[in-house]
N, C-alpha and C positions, 0 to 999 in steps of 0.2 A: 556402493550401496548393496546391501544384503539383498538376494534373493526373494524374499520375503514381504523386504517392502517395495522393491516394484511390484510384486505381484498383487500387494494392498492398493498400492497409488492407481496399477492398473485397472482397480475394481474387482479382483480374483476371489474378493473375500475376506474375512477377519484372520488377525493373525492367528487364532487357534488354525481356521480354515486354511489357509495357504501353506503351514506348517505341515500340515496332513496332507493335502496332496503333495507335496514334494516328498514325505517319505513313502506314498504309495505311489511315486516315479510316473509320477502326471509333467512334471517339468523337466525341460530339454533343452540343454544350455551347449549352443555350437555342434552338436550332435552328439551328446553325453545324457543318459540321465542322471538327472542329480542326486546323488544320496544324502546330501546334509544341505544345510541354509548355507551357502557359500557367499565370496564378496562379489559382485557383477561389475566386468568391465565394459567392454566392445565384444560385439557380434551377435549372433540370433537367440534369443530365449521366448520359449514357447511355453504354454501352459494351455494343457489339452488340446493342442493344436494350434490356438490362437497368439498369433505373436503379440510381444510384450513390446511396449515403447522403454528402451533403456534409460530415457532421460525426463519420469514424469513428473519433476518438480517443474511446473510453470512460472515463469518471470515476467512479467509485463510494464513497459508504462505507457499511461497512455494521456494524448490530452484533453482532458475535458473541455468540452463545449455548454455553453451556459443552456439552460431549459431541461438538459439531461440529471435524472436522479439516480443516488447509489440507494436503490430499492428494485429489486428485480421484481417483485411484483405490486410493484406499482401499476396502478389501471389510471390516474389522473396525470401522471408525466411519463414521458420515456425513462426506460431504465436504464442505465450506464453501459448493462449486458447488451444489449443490440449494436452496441459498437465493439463488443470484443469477438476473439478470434474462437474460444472455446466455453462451456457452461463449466460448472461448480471452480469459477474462480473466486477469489475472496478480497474483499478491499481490503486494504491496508489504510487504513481511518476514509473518511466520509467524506467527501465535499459535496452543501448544499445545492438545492437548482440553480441559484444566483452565480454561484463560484466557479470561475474555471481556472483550466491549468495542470498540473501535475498529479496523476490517482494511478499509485503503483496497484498491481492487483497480483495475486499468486495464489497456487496451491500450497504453496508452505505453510505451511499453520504453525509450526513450531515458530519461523523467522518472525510471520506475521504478527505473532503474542508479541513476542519482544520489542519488535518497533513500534507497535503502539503505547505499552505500557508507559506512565509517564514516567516512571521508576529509573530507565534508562534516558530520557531528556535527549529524546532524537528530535534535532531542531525542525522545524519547517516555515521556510521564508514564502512570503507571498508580497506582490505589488499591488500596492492600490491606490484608491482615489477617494477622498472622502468629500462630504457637503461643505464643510466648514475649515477652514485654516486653522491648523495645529500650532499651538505657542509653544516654547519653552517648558512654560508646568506643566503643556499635558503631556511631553517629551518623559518629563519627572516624573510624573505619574503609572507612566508606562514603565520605569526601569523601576521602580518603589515596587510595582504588583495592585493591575485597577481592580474595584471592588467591584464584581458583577452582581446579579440576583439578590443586594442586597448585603449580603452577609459571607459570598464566596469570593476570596483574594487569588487573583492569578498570580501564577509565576513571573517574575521580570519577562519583558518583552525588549527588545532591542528595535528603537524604529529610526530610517535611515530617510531622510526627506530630498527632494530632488526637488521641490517645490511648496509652497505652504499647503497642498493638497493632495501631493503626491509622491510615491516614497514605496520604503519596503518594509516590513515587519515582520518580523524574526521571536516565535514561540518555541516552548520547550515542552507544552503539554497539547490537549485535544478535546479541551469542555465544548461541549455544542454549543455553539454560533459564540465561540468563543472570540474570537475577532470582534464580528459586530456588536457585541455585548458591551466590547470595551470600548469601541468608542461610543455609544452610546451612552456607556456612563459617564461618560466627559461632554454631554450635549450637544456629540456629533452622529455623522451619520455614516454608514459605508455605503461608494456608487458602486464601485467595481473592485472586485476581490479574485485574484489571479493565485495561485500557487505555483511557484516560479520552481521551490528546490522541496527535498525531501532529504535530509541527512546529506550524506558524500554526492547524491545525483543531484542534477540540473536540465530542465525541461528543455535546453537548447531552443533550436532549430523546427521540433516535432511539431508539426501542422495539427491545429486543430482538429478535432475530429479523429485525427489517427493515432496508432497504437505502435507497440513495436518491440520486439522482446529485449530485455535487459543481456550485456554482454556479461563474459564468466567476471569480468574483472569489476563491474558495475555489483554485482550479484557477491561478491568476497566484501565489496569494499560498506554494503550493506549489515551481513555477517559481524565484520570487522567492529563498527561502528556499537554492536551490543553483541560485541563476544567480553 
């Protein structure tokens, strides 16, 4: 990573801004001034004295607990942020109060555009539990694409049953309350909505309530996914 943009990600200032001090030898790389935007690998970079975190893209998953909203200022629910480790992280799509389970969160803005857009068709599997026993047609109906709001057709869904009320479903986009929309247009209801996967990751193990940074290979395989 360039010079540059650590020193943007570390808050230094706009790229005009960070550009300029580095040629007025504000930045100090291993005990060098820098004369040009170089590539940064390992060891001390300073910028007017304050050190610089070499690695400031943040990677997070974390698992949501139900009651919690992805609204940082929300004043009626707890916001998602009281359970993360840092502020100006960014959700990587939304799960309602209801839903728990799987909410990647990062400073990458670039990754994060990508993963949500539906354009790229990055899956997301959740388990659930509905009111009513699911048949056959509404199996069909699910892989055809249900009609929400009326007049808007989802994408094919993939749903995998474990029992006539519970199971797992597998989307490729992220309309709001896009789940429970659909089965409600099949005259059912959703109890519990879990987010189990996110593209290549998997919620595992990760105790509710906790978080925990994505590994480099977790973090490629994301990349990978909508490169």
């Amino acid at each position: 990573m360039k010079a540059s943009e650590i020193l943007i990600l570390n808050k230094q200032g706009t790229k005009k801004q960070v550009k300029k001090a580095i040629k007025a030898g504000k930045v100090i790389y291993n005990g060098q001034t820098l004369a040009e935007d170089i590539e940064i690998e390992e060891g001390l970079l300073t910028c007017q004295g304050q050190v610089m975190d070499l690695h400031p893209l943040k990677y997070y998953m974390l698992n949501k607990p139900t009651g919690y909203i992805c609204d940082a200022k929300s004043t009626k629910y707890v916001p998602v942020d009281t359970l993360l480790p840092a502020k100006q992280l960014h959700y990587v799509g939304r799960l309602d109060q209801n839903t728990t389970g799987l909410l990647l969160v990062t400073n990458d803005l670039k990754l994060r555009k990508k993963l949500i857009l539906p354009s790229y068709h990055v899956e997301k599997t959740y388990a659930f539990s509905c009111l009513y026993p699911l048949t056959q047609e509404d199996l069909d109906f699910f892989e055809e694409g249900i009609i929400i709001d009326h007049q808007v057709r989802c994408q094919s869904a993939k749903v995998i049953l474990s029992d006539a009320t519970h199971g797992t479903i597998t989307i490729h986009e992220g309309k709001y309350h896009e789940i429970r929309k659909m089965f409600l247009s099949l005259d059912n209801q959703i109890v519990t909505l879990k987010r189990i996967a996110f593209g290549p990751l998997s919620l595992g193990f990760l105790p509710e309530g906790d978080y925990r940074p994505l590994t480099q290979e977790e973090i490629m395989a994301l990349k990978e996914v909508v490169s």
